[in-house]
N, CA, C and O atoms as a GROMACS GRO file, in nm:
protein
  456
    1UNK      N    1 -10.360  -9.033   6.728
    1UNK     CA    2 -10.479  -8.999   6.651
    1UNK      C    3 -10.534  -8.862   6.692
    1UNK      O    4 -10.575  -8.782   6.609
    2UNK      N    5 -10.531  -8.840   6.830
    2UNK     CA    6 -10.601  -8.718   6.870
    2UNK      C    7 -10.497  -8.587   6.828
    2UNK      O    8 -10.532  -8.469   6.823
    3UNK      N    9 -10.344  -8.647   6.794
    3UNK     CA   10 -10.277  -8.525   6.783
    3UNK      C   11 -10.310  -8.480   6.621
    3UNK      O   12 -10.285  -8.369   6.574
    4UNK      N   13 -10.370  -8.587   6.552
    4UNK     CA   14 -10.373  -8.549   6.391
    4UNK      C   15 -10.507  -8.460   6.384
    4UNK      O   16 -10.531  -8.364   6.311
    5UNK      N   17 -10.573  -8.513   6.467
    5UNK     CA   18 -10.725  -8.404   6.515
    5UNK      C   19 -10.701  -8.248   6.446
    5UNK      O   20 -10.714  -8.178   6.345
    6UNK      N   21 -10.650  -8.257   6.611
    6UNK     CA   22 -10.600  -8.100   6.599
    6UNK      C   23 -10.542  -8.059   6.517
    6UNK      O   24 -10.589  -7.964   6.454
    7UNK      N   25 -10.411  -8.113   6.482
    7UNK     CA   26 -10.383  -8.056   6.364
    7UNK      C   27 -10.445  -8.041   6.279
    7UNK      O   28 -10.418  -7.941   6.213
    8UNK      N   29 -10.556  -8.124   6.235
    8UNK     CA   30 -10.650  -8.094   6.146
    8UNK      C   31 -10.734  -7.991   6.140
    8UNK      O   32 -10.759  -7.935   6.034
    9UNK      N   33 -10.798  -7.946   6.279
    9UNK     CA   34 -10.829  -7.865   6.325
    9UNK      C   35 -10.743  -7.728   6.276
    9UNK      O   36 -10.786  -7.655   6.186
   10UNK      N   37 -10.628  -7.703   6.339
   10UNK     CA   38 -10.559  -7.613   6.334
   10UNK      C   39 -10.538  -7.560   6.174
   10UNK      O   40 -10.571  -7.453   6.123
   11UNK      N   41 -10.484  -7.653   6.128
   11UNK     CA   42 -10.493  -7.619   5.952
   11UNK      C   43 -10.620  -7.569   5.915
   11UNK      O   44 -10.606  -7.501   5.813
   12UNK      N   45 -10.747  -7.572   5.954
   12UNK     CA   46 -10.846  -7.571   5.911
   12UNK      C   47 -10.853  -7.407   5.925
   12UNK      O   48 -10.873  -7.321   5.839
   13UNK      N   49 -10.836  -7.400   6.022
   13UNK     CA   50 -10.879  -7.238   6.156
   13UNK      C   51 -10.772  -7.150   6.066
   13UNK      O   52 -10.810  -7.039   6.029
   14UNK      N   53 -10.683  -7.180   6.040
   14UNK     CA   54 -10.557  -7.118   5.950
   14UNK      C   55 -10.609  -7.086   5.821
   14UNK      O   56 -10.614  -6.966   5.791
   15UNK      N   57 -10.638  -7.151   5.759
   15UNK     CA   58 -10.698  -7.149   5.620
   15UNK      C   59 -10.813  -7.053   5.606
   15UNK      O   60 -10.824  -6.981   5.507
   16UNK      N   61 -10.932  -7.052   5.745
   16UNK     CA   62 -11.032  -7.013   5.737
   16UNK      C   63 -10.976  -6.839   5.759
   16UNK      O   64 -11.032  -6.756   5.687
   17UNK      N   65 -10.868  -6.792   5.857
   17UNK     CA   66 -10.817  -6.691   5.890
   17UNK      C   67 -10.736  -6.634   5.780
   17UNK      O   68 -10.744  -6.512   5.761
   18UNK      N   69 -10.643  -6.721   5.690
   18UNK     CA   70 -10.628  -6.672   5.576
   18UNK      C   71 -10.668  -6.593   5.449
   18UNK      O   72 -10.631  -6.497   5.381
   19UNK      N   73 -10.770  -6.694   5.457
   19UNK     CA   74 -10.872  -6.697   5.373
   19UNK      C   75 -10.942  -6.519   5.353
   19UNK      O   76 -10.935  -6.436   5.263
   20UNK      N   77 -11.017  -6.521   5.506
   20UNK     CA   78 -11.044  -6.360   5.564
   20UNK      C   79 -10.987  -6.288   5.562
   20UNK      O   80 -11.053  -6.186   5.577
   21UNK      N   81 -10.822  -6.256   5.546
   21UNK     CA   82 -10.768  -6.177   5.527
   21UNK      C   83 -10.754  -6.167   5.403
   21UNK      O   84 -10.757  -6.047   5.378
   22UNK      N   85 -10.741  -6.226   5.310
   22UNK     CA   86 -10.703  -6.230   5.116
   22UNK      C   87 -10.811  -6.135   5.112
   22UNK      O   88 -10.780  -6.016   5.104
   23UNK      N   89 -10.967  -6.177   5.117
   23UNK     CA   90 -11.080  -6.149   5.127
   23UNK      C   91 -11.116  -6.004   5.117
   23UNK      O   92 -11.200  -5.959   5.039
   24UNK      N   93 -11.035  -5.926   5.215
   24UNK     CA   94 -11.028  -5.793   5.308
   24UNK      C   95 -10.973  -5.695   5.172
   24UNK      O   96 -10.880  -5.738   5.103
   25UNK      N   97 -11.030  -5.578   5.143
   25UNK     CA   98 -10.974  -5.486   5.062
   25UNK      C   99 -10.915  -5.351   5.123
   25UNK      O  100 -10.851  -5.347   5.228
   26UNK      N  101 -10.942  -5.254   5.053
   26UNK     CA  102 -10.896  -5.137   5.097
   26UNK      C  103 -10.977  -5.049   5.201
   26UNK      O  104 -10.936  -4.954   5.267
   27UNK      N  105 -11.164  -5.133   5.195
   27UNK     CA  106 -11.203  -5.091   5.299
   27UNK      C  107 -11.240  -5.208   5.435
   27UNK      O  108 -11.353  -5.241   5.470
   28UNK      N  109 -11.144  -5.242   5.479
   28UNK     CA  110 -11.176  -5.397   5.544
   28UNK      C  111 -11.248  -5.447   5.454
   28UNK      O  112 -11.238  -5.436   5.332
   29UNK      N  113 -11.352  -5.528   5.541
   29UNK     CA  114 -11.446  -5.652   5.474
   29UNK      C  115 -11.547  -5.583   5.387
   29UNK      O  116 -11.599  -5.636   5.289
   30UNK      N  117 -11.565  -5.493   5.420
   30UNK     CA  118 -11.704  -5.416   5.348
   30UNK      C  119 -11.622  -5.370   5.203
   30UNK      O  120 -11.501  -5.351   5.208
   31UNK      N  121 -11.673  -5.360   5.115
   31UNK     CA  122 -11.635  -5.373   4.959
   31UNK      C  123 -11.686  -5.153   4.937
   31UNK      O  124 -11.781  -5.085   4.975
   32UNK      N  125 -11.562  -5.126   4.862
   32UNK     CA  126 -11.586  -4.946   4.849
   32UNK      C  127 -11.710  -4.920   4.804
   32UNK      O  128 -11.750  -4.804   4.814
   33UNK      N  129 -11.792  -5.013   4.749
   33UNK     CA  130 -11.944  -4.947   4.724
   33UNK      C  131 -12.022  -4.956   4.793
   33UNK      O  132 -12.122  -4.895   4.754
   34UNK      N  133 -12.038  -5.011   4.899
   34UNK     CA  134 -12.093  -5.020   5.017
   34UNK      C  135 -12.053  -4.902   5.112
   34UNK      O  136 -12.142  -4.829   5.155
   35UNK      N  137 -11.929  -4.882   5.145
   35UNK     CA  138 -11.890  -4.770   5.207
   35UNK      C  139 -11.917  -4.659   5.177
   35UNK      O  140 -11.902  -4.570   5.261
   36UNK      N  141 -11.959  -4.631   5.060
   36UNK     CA  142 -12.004  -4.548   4.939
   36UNK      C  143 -12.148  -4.491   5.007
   36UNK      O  144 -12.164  -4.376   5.048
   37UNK      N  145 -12.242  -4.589   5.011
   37UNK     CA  146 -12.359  -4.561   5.027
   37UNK      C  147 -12.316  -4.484   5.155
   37UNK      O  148 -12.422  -4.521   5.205
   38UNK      N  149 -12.268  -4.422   5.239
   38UNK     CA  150 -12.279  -4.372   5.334
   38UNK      C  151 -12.176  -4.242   5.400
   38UNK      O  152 -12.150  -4.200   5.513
   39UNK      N  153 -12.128  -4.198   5.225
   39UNK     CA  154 -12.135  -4.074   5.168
   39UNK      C  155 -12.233  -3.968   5.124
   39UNK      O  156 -12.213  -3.850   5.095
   40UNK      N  157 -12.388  -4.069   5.127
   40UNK     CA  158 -12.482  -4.005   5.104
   40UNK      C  159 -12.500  -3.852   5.140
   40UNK      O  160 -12.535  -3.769   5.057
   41UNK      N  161 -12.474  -3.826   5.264
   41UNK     CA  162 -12.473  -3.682   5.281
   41UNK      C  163 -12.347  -3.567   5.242
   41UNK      O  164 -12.322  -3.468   5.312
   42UNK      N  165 -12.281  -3.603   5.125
   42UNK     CA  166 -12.199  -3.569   5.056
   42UNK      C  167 -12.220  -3.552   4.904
   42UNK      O  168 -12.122  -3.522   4.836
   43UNK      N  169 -12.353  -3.570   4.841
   43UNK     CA  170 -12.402  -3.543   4.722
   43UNK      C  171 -12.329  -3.420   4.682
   43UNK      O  172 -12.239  -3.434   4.600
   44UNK      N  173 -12.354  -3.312   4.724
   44UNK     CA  174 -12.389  -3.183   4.646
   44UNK      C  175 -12.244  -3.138   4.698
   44UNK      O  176 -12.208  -3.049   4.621
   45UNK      N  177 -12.152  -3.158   4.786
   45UNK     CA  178 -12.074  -3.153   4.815
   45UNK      C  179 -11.995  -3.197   4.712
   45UNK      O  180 -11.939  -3.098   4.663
   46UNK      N  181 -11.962  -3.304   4.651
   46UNK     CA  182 -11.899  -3.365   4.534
   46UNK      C  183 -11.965  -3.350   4.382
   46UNK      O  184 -11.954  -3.413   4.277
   47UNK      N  185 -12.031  -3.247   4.421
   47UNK     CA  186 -12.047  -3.179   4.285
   47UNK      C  187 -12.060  -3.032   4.241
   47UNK      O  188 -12.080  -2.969   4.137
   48UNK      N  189 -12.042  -3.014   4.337
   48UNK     CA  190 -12.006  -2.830   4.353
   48UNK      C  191 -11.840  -2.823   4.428
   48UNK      O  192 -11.808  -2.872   4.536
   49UNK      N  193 -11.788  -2.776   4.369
   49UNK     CA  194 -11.678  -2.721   4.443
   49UNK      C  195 -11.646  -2.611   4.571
   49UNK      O  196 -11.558  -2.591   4.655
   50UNK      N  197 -11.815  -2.539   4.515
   50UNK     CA  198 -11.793  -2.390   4.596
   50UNK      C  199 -11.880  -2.427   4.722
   50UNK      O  200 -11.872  -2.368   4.829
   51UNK      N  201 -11.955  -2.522   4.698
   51UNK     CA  202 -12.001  -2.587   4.824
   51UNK      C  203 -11.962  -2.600   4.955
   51UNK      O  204 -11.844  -2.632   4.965
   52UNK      N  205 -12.024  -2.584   5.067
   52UNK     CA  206 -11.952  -2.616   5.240
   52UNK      C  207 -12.043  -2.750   5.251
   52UNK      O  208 -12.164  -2.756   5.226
   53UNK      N  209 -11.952  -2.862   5.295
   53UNK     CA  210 -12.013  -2.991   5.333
   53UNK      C  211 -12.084  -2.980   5.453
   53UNK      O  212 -12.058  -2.887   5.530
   54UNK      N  213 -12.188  -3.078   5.483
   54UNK     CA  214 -12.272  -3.024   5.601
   54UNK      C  215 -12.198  -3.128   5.679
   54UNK      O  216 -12.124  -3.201   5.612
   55UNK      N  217 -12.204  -3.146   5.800
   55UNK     CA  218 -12.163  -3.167   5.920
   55UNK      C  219 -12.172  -3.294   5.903
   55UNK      O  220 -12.073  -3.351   5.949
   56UNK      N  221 -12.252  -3.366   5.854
   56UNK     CA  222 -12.285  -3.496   5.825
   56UNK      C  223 -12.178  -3.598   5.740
   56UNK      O  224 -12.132  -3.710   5.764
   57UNK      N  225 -12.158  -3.490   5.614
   57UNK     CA  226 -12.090  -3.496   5.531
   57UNK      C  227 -11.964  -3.538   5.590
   57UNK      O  228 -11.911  -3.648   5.577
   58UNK      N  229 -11.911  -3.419   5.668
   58UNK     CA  230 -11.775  -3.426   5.702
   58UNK      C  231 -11.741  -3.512   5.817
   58UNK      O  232 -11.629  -3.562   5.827
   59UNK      N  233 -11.822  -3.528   5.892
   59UNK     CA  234 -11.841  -3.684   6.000
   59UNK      C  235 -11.775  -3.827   5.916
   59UNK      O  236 -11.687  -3.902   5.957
   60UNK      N  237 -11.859  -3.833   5.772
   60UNK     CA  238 -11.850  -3.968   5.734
   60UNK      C  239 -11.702  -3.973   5.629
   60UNK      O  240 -11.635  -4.068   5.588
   61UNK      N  241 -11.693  -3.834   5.610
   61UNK     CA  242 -11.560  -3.867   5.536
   61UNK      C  243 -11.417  -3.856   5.652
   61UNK      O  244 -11.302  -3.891   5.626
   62UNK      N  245 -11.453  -3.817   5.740
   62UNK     CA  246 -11.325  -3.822   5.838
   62UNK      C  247 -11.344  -3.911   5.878
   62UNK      O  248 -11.230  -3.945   5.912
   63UNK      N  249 -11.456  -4.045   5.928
   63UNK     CA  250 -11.439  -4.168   5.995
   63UNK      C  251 -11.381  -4.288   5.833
   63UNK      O  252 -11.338  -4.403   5.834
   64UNK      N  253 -11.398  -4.231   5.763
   64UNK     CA  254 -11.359  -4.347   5.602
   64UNK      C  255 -11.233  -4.282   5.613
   64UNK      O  256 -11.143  -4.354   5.656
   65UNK      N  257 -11.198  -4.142   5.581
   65UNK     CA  258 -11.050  -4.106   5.562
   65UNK      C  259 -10.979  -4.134   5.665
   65UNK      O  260 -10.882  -4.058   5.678
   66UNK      N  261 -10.994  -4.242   5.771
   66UNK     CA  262 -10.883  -4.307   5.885
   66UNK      C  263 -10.820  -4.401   5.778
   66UNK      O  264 -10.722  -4.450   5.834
   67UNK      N  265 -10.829  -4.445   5.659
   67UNK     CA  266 -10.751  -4.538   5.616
   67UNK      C  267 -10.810  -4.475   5.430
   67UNK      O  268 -10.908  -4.483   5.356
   68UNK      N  269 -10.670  -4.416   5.432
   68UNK     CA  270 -10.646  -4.348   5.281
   68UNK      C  271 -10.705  -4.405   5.156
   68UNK      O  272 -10.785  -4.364   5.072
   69UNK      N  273 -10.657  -4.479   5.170
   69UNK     CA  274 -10.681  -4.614   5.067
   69UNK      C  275 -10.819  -4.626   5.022
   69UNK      O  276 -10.863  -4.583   4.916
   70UNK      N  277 -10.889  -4.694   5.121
   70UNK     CA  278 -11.054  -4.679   5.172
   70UNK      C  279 -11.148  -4.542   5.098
   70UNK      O  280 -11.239  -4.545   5.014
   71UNK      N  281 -11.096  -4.449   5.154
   71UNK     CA  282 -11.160  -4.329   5.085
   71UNK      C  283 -11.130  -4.279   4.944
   71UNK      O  284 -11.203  -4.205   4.878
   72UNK      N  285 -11.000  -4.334   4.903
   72UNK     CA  286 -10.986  -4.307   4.724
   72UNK      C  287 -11.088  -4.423   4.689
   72UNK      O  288 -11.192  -4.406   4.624
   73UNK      N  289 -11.048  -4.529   4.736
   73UNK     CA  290 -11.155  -4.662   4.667
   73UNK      C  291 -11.295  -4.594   4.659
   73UNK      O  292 -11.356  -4.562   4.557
   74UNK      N  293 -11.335  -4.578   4.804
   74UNK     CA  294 -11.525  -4.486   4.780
   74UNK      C  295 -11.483  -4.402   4.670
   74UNK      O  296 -11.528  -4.455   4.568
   75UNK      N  297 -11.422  -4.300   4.641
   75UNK     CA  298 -11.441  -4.172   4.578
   75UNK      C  299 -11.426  -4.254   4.431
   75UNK      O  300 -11.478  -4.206   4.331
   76UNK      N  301 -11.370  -4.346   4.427
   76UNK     CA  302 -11.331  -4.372   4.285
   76UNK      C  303 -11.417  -4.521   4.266
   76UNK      O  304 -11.373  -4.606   4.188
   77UNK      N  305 -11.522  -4.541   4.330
   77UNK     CA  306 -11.625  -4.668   4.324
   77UNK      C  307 -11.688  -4.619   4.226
   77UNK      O  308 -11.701  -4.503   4.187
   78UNK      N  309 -11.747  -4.773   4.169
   78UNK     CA  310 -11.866  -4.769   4.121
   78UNK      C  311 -11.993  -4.744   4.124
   78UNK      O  312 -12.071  -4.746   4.029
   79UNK      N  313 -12.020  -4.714   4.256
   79UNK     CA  314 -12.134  -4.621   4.321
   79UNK      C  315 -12.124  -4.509   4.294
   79UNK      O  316 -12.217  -4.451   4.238
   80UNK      N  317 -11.989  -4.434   4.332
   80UNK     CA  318 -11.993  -4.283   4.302
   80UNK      C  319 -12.002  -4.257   4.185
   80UNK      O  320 -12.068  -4.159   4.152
   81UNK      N  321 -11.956  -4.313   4.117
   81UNK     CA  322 -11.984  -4.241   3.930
   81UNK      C  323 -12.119  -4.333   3.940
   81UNK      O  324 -12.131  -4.318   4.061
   82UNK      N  325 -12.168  -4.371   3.924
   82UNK     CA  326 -12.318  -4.412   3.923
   82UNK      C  327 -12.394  -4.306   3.975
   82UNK      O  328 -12.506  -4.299   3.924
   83UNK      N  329 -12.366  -4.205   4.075
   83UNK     CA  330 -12.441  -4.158   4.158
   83UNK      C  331 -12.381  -3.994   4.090
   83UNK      O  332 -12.442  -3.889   4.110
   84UNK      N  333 -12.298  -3.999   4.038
   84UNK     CA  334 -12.270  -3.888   3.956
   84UNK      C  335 -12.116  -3.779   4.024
   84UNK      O  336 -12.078  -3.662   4.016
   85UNK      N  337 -12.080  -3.880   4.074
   85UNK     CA  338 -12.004  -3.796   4.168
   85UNK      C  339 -11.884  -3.755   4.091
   85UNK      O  340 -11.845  -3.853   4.028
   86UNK      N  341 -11.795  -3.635   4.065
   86UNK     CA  342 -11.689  -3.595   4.037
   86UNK      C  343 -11.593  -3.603   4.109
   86UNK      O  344 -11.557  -3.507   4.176
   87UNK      N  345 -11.528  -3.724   4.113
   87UNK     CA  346 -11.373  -3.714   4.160
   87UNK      C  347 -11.302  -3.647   4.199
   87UNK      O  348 -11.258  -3.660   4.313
   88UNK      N  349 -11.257  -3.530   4.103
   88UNK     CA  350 -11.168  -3.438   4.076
   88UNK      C  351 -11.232  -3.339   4.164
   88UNK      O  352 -11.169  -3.234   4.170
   89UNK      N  353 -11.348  -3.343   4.239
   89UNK     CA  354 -11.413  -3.252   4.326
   89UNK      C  355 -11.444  -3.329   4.450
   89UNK      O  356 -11.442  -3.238   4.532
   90UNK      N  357 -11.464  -3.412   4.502
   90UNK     CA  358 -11.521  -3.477   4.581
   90UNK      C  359 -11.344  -3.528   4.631
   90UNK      O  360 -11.337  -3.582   4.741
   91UNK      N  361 -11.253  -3.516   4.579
   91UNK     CA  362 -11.103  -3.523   4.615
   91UNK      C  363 -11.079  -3.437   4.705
   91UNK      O  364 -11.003  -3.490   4.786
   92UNK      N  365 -11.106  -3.321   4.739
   92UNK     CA  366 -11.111  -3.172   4.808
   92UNK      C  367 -11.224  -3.231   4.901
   92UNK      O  368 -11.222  -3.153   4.997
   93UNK      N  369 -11.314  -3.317   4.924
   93UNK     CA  370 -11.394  -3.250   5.053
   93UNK      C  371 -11.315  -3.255   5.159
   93UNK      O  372 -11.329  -3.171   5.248
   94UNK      N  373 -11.191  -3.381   5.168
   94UNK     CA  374 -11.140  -3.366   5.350
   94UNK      C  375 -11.090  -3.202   5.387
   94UNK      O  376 -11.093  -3.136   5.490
   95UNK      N  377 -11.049  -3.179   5.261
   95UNK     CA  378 -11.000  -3.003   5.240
   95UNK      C  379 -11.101  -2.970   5.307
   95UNK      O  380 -11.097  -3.004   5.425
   96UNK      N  381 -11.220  -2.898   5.261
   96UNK     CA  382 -11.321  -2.859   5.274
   96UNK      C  383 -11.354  -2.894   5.402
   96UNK      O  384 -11.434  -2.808   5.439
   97UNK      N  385 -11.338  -2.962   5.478
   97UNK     CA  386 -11.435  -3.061   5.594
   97UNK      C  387 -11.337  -2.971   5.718
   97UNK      O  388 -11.388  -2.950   5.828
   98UNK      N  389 -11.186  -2.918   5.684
   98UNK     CA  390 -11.100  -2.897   5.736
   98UNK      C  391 -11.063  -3.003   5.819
   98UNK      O  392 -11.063  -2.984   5.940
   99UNK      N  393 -11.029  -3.123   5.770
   99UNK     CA  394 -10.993  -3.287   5.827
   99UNK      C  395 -10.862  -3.230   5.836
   99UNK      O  396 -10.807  -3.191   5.734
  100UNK      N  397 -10.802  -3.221   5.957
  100UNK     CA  398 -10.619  -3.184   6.022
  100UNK      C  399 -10.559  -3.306   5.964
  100UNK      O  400 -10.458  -3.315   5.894
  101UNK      N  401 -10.638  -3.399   6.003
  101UNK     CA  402 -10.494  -3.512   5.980
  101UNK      C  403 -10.554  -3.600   5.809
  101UNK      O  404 -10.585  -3.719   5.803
  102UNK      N  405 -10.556  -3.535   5.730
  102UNK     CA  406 -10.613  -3.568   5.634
  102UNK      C  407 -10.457  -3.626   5.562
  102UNK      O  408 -10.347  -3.606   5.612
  103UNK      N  409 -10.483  -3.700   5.434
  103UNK     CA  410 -10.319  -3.748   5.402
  103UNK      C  411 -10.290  -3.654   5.242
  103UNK      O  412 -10.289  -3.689   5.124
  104UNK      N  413 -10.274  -3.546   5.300
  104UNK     CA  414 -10.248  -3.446   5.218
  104UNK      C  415 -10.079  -3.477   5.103
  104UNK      O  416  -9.964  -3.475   5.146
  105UNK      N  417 -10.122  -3.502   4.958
  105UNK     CA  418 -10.045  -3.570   4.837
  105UNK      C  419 -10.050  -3.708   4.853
  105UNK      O  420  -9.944  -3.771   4.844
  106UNK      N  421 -10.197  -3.787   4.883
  106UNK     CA  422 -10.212  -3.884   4.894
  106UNK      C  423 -10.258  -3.909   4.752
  106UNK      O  424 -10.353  -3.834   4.727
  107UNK      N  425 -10.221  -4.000   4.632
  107UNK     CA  426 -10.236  -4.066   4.534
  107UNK      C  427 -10.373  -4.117   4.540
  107UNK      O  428 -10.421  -4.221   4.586
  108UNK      N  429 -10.420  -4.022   4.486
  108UNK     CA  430 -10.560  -4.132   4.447
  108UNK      C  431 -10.615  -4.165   4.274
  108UNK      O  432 -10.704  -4.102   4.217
  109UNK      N  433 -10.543  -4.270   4.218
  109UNK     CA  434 -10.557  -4.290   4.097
  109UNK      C  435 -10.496  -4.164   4.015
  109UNK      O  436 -10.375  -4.141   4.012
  110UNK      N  437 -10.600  -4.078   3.944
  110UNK     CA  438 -10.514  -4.003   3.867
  110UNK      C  439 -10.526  -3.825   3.951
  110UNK      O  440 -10.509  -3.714   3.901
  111UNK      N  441 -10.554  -3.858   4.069
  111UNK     CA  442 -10.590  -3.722   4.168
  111UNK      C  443 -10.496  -3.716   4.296
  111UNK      O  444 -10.486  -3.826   4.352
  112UNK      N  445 -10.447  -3.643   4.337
  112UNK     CA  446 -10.404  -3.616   4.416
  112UNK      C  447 -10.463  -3.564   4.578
  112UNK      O  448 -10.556  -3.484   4.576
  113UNK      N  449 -10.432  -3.588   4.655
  113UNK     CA  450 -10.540  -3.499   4.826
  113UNK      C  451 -10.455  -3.360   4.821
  113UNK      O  452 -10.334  -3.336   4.821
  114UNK      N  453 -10.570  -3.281   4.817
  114UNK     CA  454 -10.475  -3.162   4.880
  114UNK      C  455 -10.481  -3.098   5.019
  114UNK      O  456 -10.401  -3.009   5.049
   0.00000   0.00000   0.00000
């Protein structure tokens, strides 16, 4: 009886760990519009091209651009076009930020990293 326990147990803990991972997107657990909000200091940056990102800026897009994926999802959220952001410009800030290990011809929907 006590061994069906656990097993019960165990299936359970499995399922629940499963579960959390299905769950998990391109920016871990936190969903790209959330991650979004904290691009905030990247406004004017993603809407000017000729723009220099402020320090702030380029802090939060080099700690999101550790996982590629993550940072096309923000750039291409529903927050950012809500918030007015241009893609096709806001694609260039790791450029801009001079991010070294940025993932330069990284696919992002219909944009490319340069």
């Amino acid at each position: 009886m006590r061994q069906l326990v656990v097993l019960g147990l165990v299936l359970v803990l499995a399922g629940i760990v499963l579960e959390g991972a299905a769950a998990a997107g391109e920016c871990g657990r936190a969903s790209a519009d959330r991650v979004a909000l904290r691009l905030a200091p990247c406004i004017s940056a993603a809407d000017d091209p000729q723009s220099t990102p402020t320090s702030s800026c380029c802090s939060a897009v080099h700690t999101i651009g550790q996982s590629p994926s993550c940072l096309c999802a923000v750039m291409l959220s529903g927050t950012a076009r809500a918030a007015g952001i241009k893609p096709e410009v806001a694609i260039t800030i790791p450029k801009r930020c001079n991010m070294a290990d940025r993932p330069v011809g990284y696919k992002c929907g219909d944009y490319t990293l340069p």
